[in-house]
N, C-alpha and C positions, 0 to 999 in steps of 0.2 A: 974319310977313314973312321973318324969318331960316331957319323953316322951308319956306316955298316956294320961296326961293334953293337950298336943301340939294335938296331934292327933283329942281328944272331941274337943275339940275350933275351929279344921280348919271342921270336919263334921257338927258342928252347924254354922261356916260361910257360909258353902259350902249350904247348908239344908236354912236358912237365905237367900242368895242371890236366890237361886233358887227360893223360894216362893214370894220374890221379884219381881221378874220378870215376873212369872206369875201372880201373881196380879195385876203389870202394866199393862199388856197384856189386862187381862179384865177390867180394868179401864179404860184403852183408847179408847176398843171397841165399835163399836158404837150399841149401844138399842134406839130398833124403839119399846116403849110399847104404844100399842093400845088401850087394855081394862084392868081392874082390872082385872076380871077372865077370859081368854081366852081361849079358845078350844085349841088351838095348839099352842105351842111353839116352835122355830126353834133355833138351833142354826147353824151360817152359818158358813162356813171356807171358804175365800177365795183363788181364783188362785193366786199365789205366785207373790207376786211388785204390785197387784191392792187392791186400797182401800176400806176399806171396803163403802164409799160415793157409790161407782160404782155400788152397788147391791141394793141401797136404789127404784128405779125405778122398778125393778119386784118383789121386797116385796111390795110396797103398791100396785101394781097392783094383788098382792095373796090377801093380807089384804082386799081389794075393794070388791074382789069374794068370802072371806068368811064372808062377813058381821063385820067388825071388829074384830075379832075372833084370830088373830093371833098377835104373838108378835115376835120380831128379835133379837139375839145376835148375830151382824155378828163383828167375831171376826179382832182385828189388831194386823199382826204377824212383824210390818216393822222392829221392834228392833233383830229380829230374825234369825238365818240363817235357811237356808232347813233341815238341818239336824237335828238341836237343836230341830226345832218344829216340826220333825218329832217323832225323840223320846221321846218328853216330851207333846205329841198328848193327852195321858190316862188324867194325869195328868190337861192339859188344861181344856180338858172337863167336870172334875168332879168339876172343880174351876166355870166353867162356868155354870153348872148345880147350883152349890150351889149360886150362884151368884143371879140366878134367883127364886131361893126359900128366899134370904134375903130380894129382892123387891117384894113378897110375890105373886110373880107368879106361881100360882100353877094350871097347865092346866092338860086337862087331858090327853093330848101325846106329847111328845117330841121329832122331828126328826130333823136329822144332815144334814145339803146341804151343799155339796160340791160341787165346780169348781175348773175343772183342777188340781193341783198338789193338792189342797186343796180337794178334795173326797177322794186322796187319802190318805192325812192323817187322812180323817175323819171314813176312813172302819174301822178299827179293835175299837177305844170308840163308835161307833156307836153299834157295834155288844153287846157291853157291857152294854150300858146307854141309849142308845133311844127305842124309838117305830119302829123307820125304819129311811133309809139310802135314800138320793137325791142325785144320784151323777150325775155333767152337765160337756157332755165334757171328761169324765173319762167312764175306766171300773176296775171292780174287778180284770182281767189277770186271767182268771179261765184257761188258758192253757199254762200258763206262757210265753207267744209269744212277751209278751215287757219286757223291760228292768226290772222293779221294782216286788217285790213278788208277785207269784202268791197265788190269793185267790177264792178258787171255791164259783159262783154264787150259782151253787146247794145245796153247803151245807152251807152255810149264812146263819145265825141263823136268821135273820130279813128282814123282807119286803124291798125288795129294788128296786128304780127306777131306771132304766138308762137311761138319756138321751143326746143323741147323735147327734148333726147340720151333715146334710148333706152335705152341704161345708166348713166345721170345716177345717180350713188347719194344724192344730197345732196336733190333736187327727185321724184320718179318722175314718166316719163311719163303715168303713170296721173292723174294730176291735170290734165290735158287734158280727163275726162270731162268733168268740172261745166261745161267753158266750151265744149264741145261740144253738152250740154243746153241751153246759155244762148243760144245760135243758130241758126240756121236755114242752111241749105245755101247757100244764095244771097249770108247774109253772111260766107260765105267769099272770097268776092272781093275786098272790102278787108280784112279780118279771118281772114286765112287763120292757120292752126292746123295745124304741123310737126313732126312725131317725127322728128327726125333719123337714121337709123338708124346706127347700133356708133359715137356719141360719148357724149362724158361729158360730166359737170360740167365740170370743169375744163380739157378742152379746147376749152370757148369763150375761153380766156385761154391762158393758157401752161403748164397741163399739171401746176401745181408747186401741191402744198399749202401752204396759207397756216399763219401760228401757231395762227391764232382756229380752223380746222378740226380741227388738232390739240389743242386745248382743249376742243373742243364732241366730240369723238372723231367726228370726220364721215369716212366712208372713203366714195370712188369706185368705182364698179364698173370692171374693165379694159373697154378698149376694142382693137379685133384691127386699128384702123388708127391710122396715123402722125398726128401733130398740125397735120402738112403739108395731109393730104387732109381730116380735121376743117376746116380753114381754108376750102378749096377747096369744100365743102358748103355750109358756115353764106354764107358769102359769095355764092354761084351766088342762095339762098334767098332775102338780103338786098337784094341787087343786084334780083331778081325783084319784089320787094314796090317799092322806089321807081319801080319803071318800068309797076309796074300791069301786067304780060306775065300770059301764063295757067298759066306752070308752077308757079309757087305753086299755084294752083288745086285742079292734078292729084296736087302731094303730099298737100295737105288733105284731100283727097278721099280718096286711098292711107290718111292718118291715120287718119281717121273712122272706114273700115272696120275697121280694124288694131282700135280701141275697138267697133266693133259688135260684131265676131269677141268679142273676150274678154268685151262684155256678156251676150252671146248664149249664151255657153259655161254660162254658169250656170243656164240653162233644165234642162240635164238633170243638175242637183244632187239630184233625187229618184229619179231612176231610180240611180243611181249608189250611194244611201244601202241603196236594197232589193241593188242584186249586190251589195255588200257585205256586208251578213247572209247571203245568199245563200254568199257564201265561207266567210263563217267558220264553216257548220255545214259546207260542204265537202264535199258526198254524193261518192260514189262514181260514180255513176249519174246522170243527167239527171233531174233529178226537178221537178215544179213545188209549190211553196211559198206561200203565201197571205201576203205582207208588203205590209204597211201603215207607210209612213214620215210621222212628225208633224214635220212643220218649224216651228221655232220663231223669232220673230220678237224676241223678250226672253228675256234671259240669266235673270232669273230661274224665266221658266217651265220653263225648258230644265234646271234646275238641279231643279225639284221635279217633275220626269213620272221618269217610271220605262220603259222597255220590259217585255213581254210578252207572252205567251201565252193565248190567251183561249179560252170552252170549243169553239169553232169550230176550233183550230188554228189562226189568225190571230196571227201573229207582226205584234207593232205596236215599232215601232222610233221613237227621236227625234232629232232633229241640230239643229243651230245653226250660224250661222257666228260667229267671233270672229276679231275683230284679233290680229296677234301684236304686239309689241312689238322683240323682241330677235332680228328676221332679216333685219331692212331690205328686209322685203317690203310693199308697197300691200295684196295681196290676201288674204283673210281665208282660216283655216283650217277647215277640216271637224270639227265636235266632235260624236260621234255615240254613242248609247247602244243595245246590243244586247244581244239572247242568246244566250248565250256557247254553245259546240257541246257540253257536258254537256247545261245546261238541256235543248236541244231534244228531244236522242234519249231524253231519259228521260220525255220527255211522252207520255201516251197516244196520242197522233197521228202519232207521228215515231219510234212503237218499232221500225217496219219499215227504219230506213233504215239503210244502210249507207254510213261513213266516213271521210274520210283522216284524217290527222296535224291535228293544230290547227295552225290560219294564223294568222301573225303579222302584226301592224301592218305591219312591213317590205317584209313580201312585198306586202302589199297598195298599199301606196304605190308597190309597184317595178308593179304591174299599172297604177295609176295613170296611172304616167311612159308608161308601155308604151301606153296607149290613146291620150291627148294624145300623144305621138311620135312615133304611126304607127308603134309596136312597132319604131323606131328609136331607143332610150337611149341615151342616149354611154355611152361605155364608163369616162367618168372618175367618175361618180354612182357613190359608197358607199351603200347603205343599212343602215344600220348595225344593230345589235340592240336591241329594245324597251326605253324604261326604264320597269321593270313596278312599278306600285304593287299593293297587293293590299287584299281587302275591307274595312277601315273605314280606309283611306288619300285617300277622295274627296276630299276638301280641297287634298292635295297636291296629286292629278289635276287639280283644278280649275283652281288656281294655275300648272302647268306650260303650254306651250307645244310644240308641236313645232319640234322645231332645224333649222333648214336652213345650214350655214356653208360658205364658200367659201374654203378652203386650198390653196394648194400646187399650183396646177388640180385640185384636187379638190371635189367639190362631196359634203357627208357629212348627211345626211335621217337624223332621228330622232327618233320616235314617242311619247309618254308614253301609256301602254294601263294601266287599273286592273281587275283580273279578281277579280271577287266568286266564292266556291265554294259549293257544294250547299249545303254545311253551315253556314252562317251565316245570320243575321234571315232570315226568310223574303221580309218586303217587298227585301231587297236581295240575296237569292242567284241566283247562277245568270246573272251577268249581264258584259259588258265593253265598257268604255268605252276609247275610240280617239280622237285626233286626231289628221288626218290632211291629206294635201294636197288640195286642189281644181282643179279644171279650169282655175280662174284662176289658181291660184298657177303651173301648170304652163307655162298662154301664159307669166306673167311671168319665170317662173325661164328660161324657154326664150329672150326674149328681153335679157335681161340678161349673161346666162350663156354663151348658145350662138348 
């Protein structure tokens, strides 16, 4: 008995302290009330260590464009960890719902916005308690390709907006793909899908790095307009979605293509792999060459082919793509095995040819930028000089990456190339290995960048 007493008392402290909490939570939070009866009410969640002061800027700029109509509960979670107000998300909102029917706000739609870590905890009470879902900077994971649960856009019980900074350095637009797959054209209409173009992460808020960014070493990409006209977009966008109007529509649509275009650019990845070998034996003369490129679908296959020469003269080449890690790129690099312009000319097939200077990764990257460009490069892209491993160095090569960094406005590309000579094992002479950009790294870099 004295043990059941103990048990009730600590689930009502437990029960007690939680509601606690969460009523601090919305006590603290800051309400922007506009009008006594308002059209729309919002309640906001914000990106994780920003205040909610920092979103006060694109609500009165929504408020402005709907004629005072709107009202804000952008909540503060700072007492909180990730986790806590993760799980206890339902919860918040239904506090925060009732919150605002105690101040006798009673509109007639109700939607959830969220930024960054904050959309995500606002997807599943949104799906339950609103009218629709604003998520900035965030997606649903409807193909499960990030870390946290996936949640398919298509079958989302409610209208929802995504949108997305095209130089967002923390989220990439690129992650639009999977929820672009996950729909159909037509569910764009309630579920439109927005690349915002030249904003950032953090110009869905106020523009200022949080601590937790600086801990997690999260850097933004610049953005070439003011925080003022950031505001004036996201809000045109937001404004569009509660009123069901059709300009949403035609950004989605703009979006879409913008991901067809860069889907689509990787079709001519195999043409790309042969002018490449094609370069780097560099005839003198226009000459036509019999290349065969093996595209490799697993890092280990790609890791145990070899390039070569066979008794036809058929130069067989092989490539891979691989993720980089350390460029805060989405788009995967070109890791390609050749033979090196020694091998060729000393082959019986290729004793006739006459040829230039040996071509560098460098150069070949700058031919790269040059065809994506439209042979229009900025003139601020370094490409710097190869860092050359040499024959029984693979290992290194393998573990490298190619550098793309962005200093100073300058933007500095560099190559890790491993060149095997005559004179070494025969299964590994005569050969050179490159990582290099891709057609997609080049949309992205061009979009981010320029």
């Amino acid at each position: 008995m004295r043990l059941l007493i103990l048990l009730t008392c600590f689930i009502l402290i437990q029960s007690f302290n939680k509601n606690y909490y969460i009523n601090r939570l919305i006590n603290k939070s800051l309400f922007i009330k506009n009008t006594i009866k308002p059209k729309y009410s919002f309640i906001f969640f914000p990106g994780f260590g920003i205040k909610p002061e920092s979103y006060k800027s694109l609500c009165n700029m929504i408020n402005i464009k709907t004629n005072n109509q709107t009202n804000f509960l952008i909540l503060d979670y700072k007492y909180m960890s990730p986790l806590e107000f993760n799980y206890k998300s339902n919860e918040i909102s239904l506090n925060a719902i009732n919150f605002l029917k105690l101040n006798n706000i009673i509109s007639k739609k109700i939607y959830f916005i969220g930024h960054s870590a904050g959309a995500y905890y606002a997807i599943n009470p949104a799906e339950k308690y609103a009218d629709g879902l604003i998520q900035l900077g965030c997606v649903l994971n409807s193909r499960g390709q990030l870390f946290w649960d996936k949640k398919s856009l298509k079958q989302y019980k409610k209208p929802v907006l995504t949108l997305l900074g095209e130089k967002d350095g923390y989220l990439s637009y690129l992650n639009s793909i999977q929820e672009f797959q996950d729909i159909t054209i037509e569910d764009l209409h309630i579920k439109p899908i927005i690349i915002e173009k030249d904003i950032n992460h953090l110009q869905m808020a106020d523009n200022i790095p949080t601590l937790y960014s600086k801990i997690l070493k999260k850097n933004d990409f610049d953005s070439p307009i003011s925080l003022t006209m950031a505001h004036n977009k996201l809000s045109d966008s937001i404004i569009s979605f509660i009123k069901n109007d059709t300009s949403n529509y035609i950004k989605s649509y703009n979006s879409y293509n913008k991901i067809n275009n860069y889907l689509n650019i990787n079709n001519k990845i195999d043409n790309l792999c042969k002018k490449i070998q094609y370069k780097v034996l560099n005839p003198i003369d226009d000459i036509k060459i019999n290349i065969e490129n093996t595209f490799h679908n697993s890092l280990n296959d790609f890791i145990f082919s070899k390039p070569k020469i066979d008794n036809n003269g058929i130069i067989s080449i092989q490539s891979y793509l691989s993720k980089t890690y350390r460029n805060n790129l989405n788009s995967k690099s070109l890791c390609i095995k050749l033979k090196n312009q020694e091998s060729i000319i000393n082959n019986n097939y290729y004793l006739y040819i006459l040829i230039n200077n040996k071509i560098s990764a460098k150069e070949i990257n700058k031919y790269i930028i040059n065809e994506y460009f439209e042979d229009k490069c900025p003139i601020n892209i370094i490409f710097e000089e190869d860092l050359l491993y040499e024959n029984t160095a693979s290992i290194k090569w393998l573990l490298s990456e190619i550098s793309i960094k962005y200093k100073d406005d300058k933007l500095y590309i560099k190559s890790p190339v491993l060149y095997t000579k005559e004179n070494t094992i025969p299964r590994y002479s005569g050969m050179i290995y490159m990582k290099l950009l891709t057609p997609q790294m080049v949309q992205e870099i061009k979009s981010i960048f320029y």
